[in-house]
N, C-alpha and C positions, 0 to 999 in steps of 0.2 A: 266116443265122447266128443260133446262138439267144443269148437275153440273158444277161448275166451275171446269179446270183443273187446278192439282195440280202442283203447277210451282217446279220441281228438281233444287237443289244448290250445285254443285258440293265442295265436302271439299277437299283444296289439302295440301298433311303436306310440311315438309323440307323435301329437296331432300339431300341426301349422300353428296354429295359437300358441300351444305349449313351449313351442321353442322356440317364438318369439316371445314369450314371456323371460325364459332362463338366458336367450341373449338380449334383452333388455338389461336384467338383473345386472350378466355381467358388465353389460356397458355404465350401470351406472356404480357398481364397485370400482369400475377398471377407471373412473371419473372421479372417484373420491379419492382411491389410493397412491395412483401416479402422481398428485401434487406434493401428495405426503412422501412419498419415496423420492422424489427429486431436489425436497427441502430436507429430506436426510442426506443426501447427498451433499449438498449445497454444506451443509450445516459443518459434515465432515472434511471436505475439501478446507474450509474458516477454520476450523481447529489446527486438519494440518499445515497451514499456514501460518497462525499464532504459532506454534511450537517450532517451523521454522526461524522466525522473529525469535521468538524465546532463545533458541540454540544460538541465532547471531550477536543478543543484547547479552548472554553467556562471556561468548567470546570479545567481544567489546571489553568486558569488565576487565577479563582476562589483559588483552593489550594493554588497557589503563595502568595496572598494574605494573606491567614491565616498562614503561614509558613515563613516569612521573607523574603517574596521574593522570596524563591528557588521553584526552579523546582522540583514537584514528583519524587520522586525516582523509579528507572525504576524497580527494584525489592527487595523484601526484606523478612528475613525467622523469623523476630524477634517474632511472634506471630503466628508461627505456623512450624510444621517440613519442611514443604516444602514452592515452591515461592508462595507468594503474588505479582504478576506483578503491574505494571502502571492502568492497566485496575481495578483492584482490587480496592487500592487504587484510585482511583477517582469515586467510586461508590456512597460516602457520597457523591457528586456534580451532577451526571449524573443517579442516580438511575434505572440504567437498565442493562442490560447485554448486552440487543439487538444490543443497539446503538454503544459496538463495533466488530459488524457483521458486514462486507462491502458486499452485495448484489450479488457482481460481484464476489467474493469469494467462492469457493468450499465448504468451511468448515464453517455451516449454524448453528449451532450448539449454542445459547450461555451461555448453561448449566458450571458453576463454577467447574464444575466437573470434567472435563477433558480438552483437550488442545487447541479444535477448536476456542477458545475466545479469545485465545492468537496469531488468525494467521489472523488478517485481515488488522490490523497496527501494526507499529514500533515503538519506540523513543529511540535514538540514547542513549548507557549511557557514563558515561564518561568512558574514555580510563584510570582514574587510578585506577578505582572499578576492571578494571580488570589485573591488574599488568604491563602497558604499560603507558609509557610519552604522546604516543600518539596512534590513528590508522594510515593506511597508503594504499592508492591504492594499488590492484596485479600488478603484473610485466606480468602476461599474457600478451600474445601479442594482444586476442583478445578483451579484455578489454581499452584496448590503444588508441580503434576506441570510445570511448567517454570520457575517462578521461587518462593523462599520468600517469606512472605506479609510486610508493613512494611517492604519493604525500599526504602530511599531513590533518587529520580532527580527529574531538571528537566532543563527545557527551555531554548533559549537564544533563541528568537524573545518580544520585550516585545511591548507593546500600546499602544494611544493612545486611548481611551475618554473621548470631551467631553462626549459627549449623554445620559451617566446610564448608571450600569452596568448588566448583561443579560445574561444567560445564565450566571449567577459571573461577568464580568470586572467588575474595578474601573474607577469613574470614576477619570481621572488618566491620567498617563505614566511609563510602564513602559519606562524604554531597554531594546533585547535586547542580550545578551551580547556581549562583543569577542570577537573568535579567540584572544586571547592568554588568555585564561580558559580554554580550553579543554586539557585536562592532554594527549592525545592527539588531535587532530586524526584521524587516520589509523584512532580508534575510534569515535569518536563519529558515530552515526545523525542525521543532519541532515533526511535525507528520506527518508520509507517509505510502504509501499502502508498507506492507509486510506481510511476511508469519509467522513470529517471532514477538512475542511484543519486543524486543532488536535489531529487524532486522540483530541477527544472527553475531552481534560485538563481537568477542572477544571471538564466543565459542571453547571449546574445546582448549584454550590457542590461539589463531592465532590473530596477531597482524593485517592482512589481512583479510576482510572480505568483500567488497564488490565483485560483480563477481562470485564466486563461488556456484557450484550446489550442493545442499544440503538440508537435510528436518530431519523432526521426521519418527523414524522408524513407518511406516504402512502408513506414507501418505508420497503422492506427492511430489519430489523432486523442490525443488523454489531457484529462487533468493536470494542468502546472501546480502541483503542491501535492495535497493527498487526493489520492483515487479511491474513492467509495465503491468496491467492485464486490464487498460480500452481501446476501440476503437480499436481494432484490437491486442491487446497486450495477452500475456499466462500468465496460473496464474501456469505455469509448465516450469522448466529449462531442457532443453535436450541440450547436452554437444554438439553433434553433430552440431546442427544450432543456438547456443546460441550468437553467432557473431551476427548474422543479427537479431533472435525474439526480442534481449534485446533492440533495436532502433524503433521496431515495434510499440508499443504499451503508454500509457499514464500513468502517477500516477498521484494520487492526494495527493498535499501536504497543511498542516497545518502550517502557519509559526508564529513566535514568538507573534509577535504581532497582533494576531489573524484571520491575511484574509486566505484564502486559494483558491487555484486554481490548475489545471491539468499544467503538465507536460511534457516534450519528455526527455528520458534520458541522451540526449547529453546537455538540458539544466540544467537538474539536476544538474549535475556533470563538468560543465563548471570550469576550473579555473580561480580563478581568479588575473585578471591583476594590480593589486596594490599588490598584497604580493605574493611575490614568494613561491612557495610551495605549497602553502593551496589551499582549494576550498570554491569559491565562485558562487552566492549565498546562493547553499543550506548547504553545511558545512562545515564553516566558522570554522578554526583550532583557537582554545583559549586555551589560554596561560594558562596552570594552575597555574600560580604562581599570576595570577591576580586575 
């Protein structure tokens, strides 16, 4: 018997064309999707940042509570040579260091030990801890493009200053503000993204302080007031483009009465229309003598 014939099957691969067509493809998925995956990203890092903030303006409440009512003092040197920030003091409440590291933040750090702990949020102190009736918007002109320039706000975190004053604060004590002082609760900015636990109020004597570009020497030059660092926003001020980055970008803010939500800086710093002068919602100018 004779054998069967062995039936041949030709194997044929991709041709040149074809697989520069399916790596085309990929490049233009891998061009769609990487922006979208990086603004998940982005989006998730803001959130856990808000809920850091959230867990702080908790703890906040918390202090008020055992203290008469007032709001944590933004800093104080009474038990030790140097500050004890806000962050510090509310540790008996929020036992961690981590929680105020904001994610989206350069400065990862939240070792007690040096100053990265102190650069991921704000809280505004009062304007007489540091020898002013009040603060006051710059008169820059490019500042103007979200808030007019002289316009009245203060803070409600005082200070405790024994060892000689520093940096503008005054020696002496400076109680901070009660909640009943506060006209809206529900508007007022308690806690925001900045690069200063004080957001940089009052240092160095300037009654001026939002606006301006400025940092600790060896790191990154930031926002004096609030840092717009989520969604498209820098967590770096450059003098040069600082008109148009400072609109770019989002914060998250903490407000009195504990909700909190992201931001555009033109709404931050919106005046507002019942009082002449001050700014509303987020800083709401009070009266010291109330």
């Amino acid at each position: 018997m004779s054998q069967p014939t062995a039936i041949q099957k030709s194997k044929r691969g991709f041709t040149l064309i074809e697989l520069l067509v399916v790596i085309a493809i990929i490049a233009i998925l891998a061009a769609i999707l990487f922006p979208v995956f990086a603004q998940a990203r982005e989006e998730a890092r803001k959130i856990s940042c808000l809920s850091n903030m959230d867990q702080l303006g908790i703890a906040q409440q918390m202090y008020t509570q055992d203290y008469d009512e007032s709001v944590c003092l933004d800093v104080s040197t009474d038990n030790k040579t140097f500050f004890d920030t806000w962050q510090d003091l509310l540790q008996p409440y929020v036992k961690s260091y981590a929680v105020v590291i904001c994610p989206d933040s350069p400065y990862t750090d939240p070792s007690p030990n040096n100053f990265q702990y102190w650069m991921s949020y704000g809280m505004l102190p009062t304007s007489q801890s540091l020898g002013f009736p009040y603060f006051l918007t710059r008169q820059s002109s490019w500042i103007q493009n979200y808030v007019p320039a002289n316009v009245q706000y203060n803070g409600l975190a005082g200070a405790g200053i024994s060892n000689g004053g520093a940096y503008g604060w005054q020696q002496g004590s400076f109680p901070s503000s009660s909640l009943a002082s506060v006209n809206a609760p529900a508007q007022y900015a308690l806690l925001f993204d900045s690069n200063n636990f004080d957001a940089w109020q009052g240092i160095y004597g300037m009654q001026t302080g939002i606006g301006w570009c400025g940092g600790w020497v060896g790191y990154d030059y930031s926002y004096f007031g609030p840092q717009p660092r989520h969604q498209g926003g820098k967590d770096t001020c450059t003098v040069a483009t600082r008109a148009t980055d400072y609109g770019q970008g989002m914060i998250n803010v903490d407000f009195m009465d504990g909700h909190a939500k992201a931001m555009k800086m033109g709404q931050f710093l919106q005046v507002d229309p019942q009082t002449a002068n001050t700014t509303n919602p987020t800083l709401e100018y009070l009266d010291p003598t109330n």
